[in-house]
C-alpha positions in Angstrom: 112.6 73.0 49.3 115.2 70.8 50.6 117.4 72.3 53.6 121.1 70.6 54.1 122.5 71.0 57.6 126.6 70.2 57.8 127.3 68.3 60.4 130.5 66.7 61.6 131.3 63.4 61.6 131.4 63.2 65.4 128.2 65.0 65.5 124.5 62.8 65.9 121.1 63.9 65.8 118.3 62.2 67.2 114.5 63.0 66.6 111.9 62.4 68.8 108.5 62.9 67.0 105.0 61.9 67.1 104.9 59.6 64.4 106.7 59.6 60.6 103.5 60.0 58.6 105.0 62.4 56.4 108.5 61.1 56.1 109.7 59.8 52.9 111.1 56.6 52.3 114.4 58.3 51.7 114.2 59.6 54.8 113.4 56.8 56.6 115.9 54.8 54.9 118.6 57.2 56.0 117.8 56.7 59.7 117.6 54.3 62.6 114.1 53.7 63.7 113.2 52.8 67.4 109.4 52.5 67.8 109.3 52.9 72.1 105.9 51.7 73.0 104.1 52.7 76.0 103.7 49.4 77.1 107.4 48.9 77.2 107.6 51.1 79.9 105.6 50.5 82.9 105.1 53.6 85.3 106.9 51.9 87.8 110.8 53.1 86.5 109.1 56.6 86.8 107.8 56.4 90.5 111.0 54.8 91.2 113.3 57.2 90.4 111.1 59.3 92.8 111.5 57.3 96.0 115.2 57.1 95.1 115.1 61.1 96.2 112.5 60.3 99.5 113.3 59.3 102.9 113.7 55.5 103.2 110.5 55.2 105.7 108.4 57.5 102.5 109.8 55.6 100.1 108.0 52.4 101.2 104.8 53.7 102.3 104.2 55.8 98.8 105.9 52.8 97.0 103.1 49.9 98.9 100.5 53.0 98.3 101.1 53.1 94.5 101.4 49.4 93.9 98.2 48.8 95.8 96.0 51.2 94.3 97.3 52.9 91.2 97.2 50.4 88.4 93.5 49.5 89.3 92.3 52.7 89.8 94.3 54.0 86.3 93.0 50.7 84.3 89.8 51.7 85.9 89.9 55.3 84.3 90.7 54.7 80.6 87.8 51.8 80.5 84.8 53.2 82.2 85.3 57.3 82.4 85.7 60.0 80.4 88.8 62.2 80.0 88.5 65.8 78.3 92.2 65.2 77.4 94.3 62.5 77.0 97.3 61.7 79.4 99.2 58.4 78.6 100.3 56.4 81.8 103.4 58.1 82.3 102.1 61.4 82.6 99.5 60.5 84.6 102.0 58.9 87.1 104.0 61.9 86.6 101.4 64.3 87.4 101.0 62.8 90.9 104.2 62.2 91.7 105.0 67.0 90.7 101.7 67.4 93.0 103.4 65.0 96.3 106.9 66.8 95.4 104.9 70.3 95.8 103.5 69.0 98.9 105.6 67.0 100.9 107.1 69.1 103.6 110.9 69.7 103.7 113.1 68.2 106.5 114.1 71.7 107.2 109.9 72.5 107.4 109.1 69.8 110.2 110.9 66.6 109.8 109.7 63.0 108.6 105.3 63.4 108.4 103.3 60.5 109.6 102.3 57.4 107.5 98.3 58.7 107.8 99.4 62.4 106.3 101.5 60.9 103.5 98.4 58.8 102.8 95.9 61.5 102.5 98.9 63.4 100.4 99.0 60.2 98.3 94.9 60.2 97.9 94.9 63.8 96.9 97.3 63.3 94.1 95.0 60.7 92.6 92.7 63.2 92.4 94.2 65.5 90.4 96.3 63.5 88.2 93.7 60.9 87.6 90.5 62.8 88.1 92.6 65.9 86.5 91.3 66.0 83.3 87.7 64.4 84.0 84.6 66.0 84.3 82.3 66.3 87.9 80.3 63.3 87.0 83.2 61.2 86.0 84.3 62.2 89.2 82.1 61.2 91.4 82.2 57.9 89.7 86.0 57.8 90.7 85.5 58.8 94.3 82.5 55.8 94.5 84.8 53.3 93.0 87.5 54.4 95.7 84.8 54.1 98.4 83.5 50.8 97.5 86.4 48.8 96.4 87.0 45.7 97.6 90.8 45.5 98.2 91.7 49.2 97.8 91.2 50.8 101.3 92.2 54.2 101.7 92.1 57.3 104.3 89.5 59.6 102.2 87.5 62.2 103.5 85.1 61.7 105.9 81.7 62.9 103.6 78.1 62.0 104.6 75.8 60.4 102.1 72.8 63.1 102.5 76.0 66.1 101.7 76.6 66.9 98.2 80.2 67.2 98.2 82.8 65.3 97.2 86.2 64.3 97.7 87.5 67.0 95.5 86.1 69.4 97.9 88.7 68.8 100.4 92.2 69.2 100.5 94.8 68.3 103.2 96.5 70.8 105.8 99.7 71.3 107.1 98.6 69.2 110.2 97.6 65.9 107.8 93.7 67.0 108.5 91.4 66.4 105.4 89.6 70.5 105.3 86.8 71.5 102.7 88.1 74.6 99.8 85.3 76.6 101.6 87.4 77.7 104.5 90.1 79.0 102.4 87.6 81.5 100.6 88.3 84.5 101.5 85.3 87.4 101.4 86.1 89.8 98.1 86.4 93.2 99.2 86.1 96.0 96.7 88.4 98.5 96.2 86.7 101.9 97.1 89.6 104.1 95.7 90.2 102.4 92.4 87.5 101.7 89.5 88.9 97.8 88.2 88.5 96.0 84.9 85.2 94.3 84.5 87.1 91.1 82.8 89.8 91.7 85.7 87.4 90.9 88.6 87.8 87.5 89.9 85.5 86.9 93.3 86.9 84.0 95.4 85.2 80.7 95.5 85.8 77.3 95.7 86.7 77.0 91.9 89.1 79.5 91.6 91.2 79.1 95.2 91.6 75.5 94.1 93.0 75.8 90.9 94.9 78.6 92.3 96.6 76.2 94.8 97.0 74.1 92.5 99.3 76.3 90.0 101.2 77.2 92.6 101.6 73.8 93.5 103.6 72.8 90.6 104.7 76.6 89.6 107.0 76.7 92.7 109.1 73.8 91.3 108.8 75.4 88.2 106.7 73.2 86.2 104.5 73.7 83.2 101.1 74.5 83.9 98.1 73.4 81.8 94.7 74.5 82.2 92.2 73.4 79.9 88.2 74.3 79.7 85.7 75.7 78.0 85.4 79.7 76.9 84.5 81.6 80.1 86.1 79.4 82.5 88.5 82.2 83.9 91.3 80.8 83.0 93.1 83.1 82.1 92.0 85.7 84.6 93.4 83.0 87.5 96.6 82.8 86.0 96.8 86.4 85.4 95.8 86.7 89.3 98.0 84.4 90.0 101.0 85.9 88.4 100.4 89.2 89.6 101.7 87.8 92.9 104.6 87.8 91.9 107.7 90.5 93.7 108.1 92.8 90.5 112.0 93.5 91.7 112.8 90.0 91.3 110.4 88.1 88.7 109.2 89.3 85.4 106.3 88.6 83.8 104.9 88.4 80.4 101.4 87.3 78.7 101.4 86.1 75.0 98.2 85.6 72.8 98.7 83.2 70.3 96.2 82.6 67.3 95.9 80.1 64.6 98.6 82.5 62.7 101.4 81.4 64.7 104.2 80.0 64.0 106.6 78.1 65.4 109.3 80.4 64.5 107.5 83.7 65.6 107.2 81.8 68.8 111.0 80.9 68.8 111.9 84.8 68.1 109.9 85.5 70.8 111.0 83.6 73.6 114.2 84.4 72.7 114.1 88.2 73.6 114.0 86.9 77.5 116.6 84.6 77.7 120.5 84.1 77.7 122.6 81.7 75.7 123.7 79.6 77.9 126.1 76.7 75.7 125.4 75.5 71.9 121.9 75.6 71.8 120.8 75.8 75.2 119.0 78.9 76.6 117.6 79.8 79.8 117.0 82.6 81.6 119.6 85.1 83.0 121.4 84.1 85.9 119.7 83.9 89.2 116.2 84.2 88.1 113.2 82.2 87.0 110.9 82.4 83.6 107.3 81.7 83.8 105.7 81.3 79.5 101.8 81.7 79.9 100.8 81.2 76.1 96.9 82.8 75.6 94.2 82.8 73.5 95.7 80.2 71.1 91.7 79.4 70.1 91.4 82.5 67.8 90.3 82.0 64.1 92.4 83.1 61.0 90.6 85.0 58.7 92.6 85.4 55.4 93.7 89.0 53.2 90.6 88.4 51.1 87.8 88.0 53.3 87.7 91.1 55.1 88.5 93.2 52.3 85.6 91.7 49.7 83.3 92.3 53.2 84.1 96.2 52.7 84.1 96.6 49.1 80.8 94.8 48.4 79.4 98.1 50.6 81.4 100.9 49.0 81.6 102.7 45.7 84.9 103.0 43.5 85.2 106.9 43.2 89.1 107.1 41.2 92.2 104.7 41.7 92.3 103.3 44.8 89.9 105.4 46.3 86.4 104.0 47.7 83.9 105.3 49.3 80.2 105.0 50.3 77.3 105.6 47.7 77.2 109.6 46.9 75.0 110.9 49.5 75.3 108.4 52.4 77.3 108.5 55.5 79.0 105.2 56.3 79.4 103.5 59.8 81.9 100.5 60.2 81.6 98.5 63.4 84.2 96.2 63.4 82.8 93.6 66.1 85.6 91.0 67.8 88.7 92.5 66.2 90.3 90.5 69.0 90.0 87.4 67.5 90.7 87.0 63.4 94.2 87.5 62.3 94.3 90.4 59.8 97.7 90.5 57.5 99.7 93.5 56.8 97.2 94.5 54.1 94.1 93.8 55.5 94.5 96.5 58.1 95.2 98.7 56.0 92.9 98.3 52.9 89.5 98.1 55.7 90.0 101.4 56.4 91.9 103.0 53.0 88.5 101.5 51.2 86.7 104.2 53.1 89.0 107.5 53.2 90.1 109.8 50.8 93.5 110.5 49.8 94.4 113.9 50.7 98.5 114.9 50.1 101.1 112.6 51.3 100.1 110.0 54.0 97.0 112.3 54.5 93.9 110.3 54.9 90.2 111.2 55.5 86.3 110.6 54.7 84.7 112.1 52.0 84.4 115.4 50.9 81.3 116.7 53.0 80.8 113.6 55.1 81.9 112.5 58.6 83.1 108.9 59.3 82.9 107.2 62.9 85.4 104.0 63.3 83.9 101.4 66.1 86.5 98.9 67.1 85.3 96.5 69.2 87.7 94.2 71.5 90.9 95.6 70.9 92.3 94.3 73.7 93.6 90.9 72.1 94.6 91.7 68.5 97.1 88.8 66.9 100.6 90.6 66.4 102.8 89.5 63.8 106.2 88.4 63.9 107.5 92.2 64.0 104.9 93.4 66.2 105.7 90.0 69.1 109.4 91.1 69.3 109.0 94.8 69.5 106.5 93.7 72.4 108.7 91.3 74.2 111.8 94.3 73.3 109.8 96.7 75.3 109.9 94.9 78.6 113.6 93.0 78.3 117.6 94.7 77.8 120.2 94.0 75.4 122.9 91.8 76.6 125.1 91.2 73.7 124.8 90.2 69.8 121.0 89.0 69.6 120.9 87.8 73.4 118.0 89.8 75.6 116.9 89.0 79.2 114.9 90.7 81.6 116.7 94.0 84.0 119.3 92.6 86.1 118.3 91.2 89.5 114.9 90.6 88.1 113.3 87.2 87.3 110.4 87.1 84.2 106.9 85.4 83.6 105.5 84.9 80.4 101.6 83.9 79.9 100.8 82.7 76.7 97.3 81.8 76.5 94.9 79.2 74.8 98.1 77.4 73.0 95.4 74.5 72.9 94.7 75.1 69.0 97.3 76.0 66.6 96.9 75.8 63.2 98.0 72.4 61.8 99.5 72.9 58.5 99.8 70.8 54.9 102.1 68.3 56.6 100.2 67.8 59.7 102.0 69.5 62.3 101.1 71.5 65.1 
C-alpha cells in the first residue's frame, strides 16, 4: 500500500535514515541523496562547539587535553579492545563532553576550578565514554595503555601495583581529589516497619552507586540514558531507585515494558498521553516541567495466536462446540510459567482459559461439571499490553487538556521508564 502525503509547494522534507536498502529506485530517483560519512566529520567541530560555551582559561586546557590524548587513545580503542556496543566517534566525543557538562561546577557554585581538577574531570570522562561500553578486562587494558604511554601523560589515580583496583574505582570530588566508590557506600539498613519486594531490594555497593551517579550525571541536563548488560544486572531496579527520588509534587514518573510486539505507533500513542502540542508537530511536555521515558523489558519474546493455543488443546478433550475440557474423569492443573514475557494476542488470552471451562448462561464460565480447576499464573508482574491496554495505562496517571492533548496534573513534572528497548522486533523491511 502506497500512502500519498500533500504537501505544499513551499513545503520540504528531509529524511535522515540508516541506510536506503529497501528504497526503490523510484524512490531514490525522486530524491536528492547526500551520503555524510563519518570521516567527513572529525570530532573536533563537536568539542568545539563546547568550548565556545566554557570559560576562555577551560576552553584551552580541555581543548590542549583533547587534542593531546583523545584521538590516540580512541584509535587505540576500536583496534585493540572490545566494545559490547558500538559508538561512532561522534558519540563517543559527545559522551564525554554530557559527563564534563554534568560535572563542571557552575560560576555561581565556586568560580573558575584549577587546571589539575579540570584534568582529572577530563580523565574521568575518558573513562566512561571510552571505557563506557567495554568490559573489566578491556578496561584494565585501557587504564595500562594510559599508564604507560609514551607521550600521553595524565593526572590518574594514584593505584599501587600489588591493589586490585582500577582507575574506574575512583571518581573525583568537589575538591579536585581522586576518592575510591567505596566511601560513598552507604550501609543498607532494613526497614523494620515495612515488609519490601524481594526484586525491589537493591543493597549499596560499588556497582550500583556508580551507575547511579552516573544517571544522574547526564539526567540533570536531561539527557537520554542508556544502560546496557546482561539479564540480572539490576538495571532496571537502579533506575527504578533512581527515579523514585524524584519530588512527586513536581515530577511524574512512568515505567513502560516494551516487547518484541511493539510498534512504533503503539509507542507514539503512548508518549503522547504525557505531553502538549507545542507548534506543528512538535511536542514536549507541559509547561514548566520535565519528562523522563524509561523504556523496559524490550528483550521479551513474541509468541504468536497459534502456539499457545495448540499447547492447550493437545491436553484437553472436545466435549460440544467450543467447549473443551480435560479427559472424563481427570482434574486438570495449568501452570502458566513466565506469563511476563510472551506476548499473547487478544485471542490467545482468552481461548487458554475458555479451552478449559464450561459455558454456563451468558458470560458465565466455569470447570467441569463435578471437577475443581486451580489457575497458576506465574510472573504477572510484566505482561506485554497492547495498544488499548498502553493508553488506558498512561490515561490513568495523566489529565485531559484539550482535543487529543494529555499531560501530567498541573504543577507536576513526569518520568517515564521504558525498559529493555535494546531488542525490538525488526520487521519484513528491516526496520527496528
Amino acid at each position: 500500500m502506497v500512502n500519498r502525503i500533500p504537501m505544499a509547494p513551499n513545503c520540504k522534507i528531509v529524511f535522515e535514515p540508516h541506510n536506503i536498502d529497501n528504497a526503490s529506485p523510484a524512490t531514490v530517483s525522486r530524491n536528492g541523496m547526500v551520503f555524510m560519512s563519518s570521516s567527513a566529520l572529525s570530532w573536533s567541530p563537536v568539542l568545539e562547539g563546547f568550548l565556545k560555551k566554557r570559560s576562555p582559561q577551560e576552553a584551552e586546557i580541555l581543548r590542549q587535553l583533547y587534542t593531546a590524548s583523545f584521538p590516540d587513545l580512541y584509535c587505540y580503542s576500536i583496534q585493540s579492545l572490545e566494545a559490547k556496543m558500538k559508538m561512532l566517534e561522534a558519540f563517543v566525543i559527545m559522551q564525554s563532553i554530557n559527563i564534563l557538562q554534568g560535572l563542571i561546577p557552575c560560576k555561581e557554585q565556586g568560580g573558575e576550578i584549577t587546571a589539575v581538577y579540570l584534568e582529572r574531570l577530563y580523565v574521568f570522562s575518558l573513562m566512561w565514554s571510552v571505557g563506557a561500553v567495554m568490559e573489566l578486562e578491556d578496561r584494565c587494558k585501557m587504564e595500562h595503555w594510559l599508564r604507560h604511554h609514551d607521550t600521553i601523560k595524565l593526572d590518574l589515580p594514584n593505584i599501587t601495583e600489588a591493589c586490585e583496583d582500577t582507575m574506574f574505582d575512583y571518581y573525583v570530588t568537589n575538591d579536585g581529589k581522586w576518592m575510591h566508590w567505596n566511601t560513598c557506600v552507604e550501609e543498607y539498613v532494613c526497614p523494620a516497619n515495612s515488609t519490601l519486594e524481594y526484586g525491589s531490594i537493591l543493597v549499596p555497593n560499588v556497582d550500583n552507586v556508580r551507575t547511579d551517579f552516573l544517571i544522574q550525571t547526564m539526567a540533570k541536563q536531561c539527557k537520554a540514558v542508556l544502560p546496557i548488560g546482561e539479564q540480572g544486572t539490576d538495571r532496571t531496579v537502579i533506575i527504578k531507585g533512581h527515579m523514585s527520588k524524584y519530588n512527586p509534587e513536581s515530577h511524574m514518573a512512568k515505567s513502560l515494558n516494551f516487547s518484541l510486539a511493539t510498534t512504533p505507533f503503539m509507542f507514539q500513542r503512548t508518549i503522547e498521553g504525557y505531553v502538549d502540542k507545542r507548534m506543528g508537530t512538535t511536542y514536549g511536555p507541559p509547561a514548566g516541567k520535565e519528562m523522563t521515558v524509561f523504556t523496559d523489558d524490550v528483550n521479551m519474546p513474541i509468541i504468536n495466536e497459534w502456539r499457545d493455543q495448540c499447547t492447550i488443546e493437545s491436553y484437553v478433550d472436545k466435549r460440544m462446540g467450543t467447549t473443551y475440557g480435560p479427559p472424563a474423569g481427570k482434574e486438570m492443573t495449568a501452570l502458566t510459567e513466565d506469563v511476563n514475557m510472551p506476548m499473547i494476542n487478544e485471542w490467545g488470552d482468552q481461548c487458554t482459559i475458555e479451552s478449559y471451562v464450561d459455558k454456563r448462561m451468558g458470560t458465565t464460565y466455569g470447570p467441569p461439571a463435578g471437577k475443581e480447576m486451580t489457575v497458576f499464573t506465574e510472573d504477572v508482574n510484566m505482561p506485554m499490553i497492547n495498544e488499548w491496554g498502553d493508553q488506558c495505562t498512561i490515561e490513568s496517571h495523566v489529565d485531559k487538556r484539550m482535543g487529543t492533548t494529555y499531560g501530567p496534573p498541573a504543577g507536576k513534572e513526569m518520568t517515564v521508564f521504558t525498559d529493555d528497548v535494546n531488542m525490538p522486533m525488526i520487521n519484513e523491511w528491516g526496520n527496528q
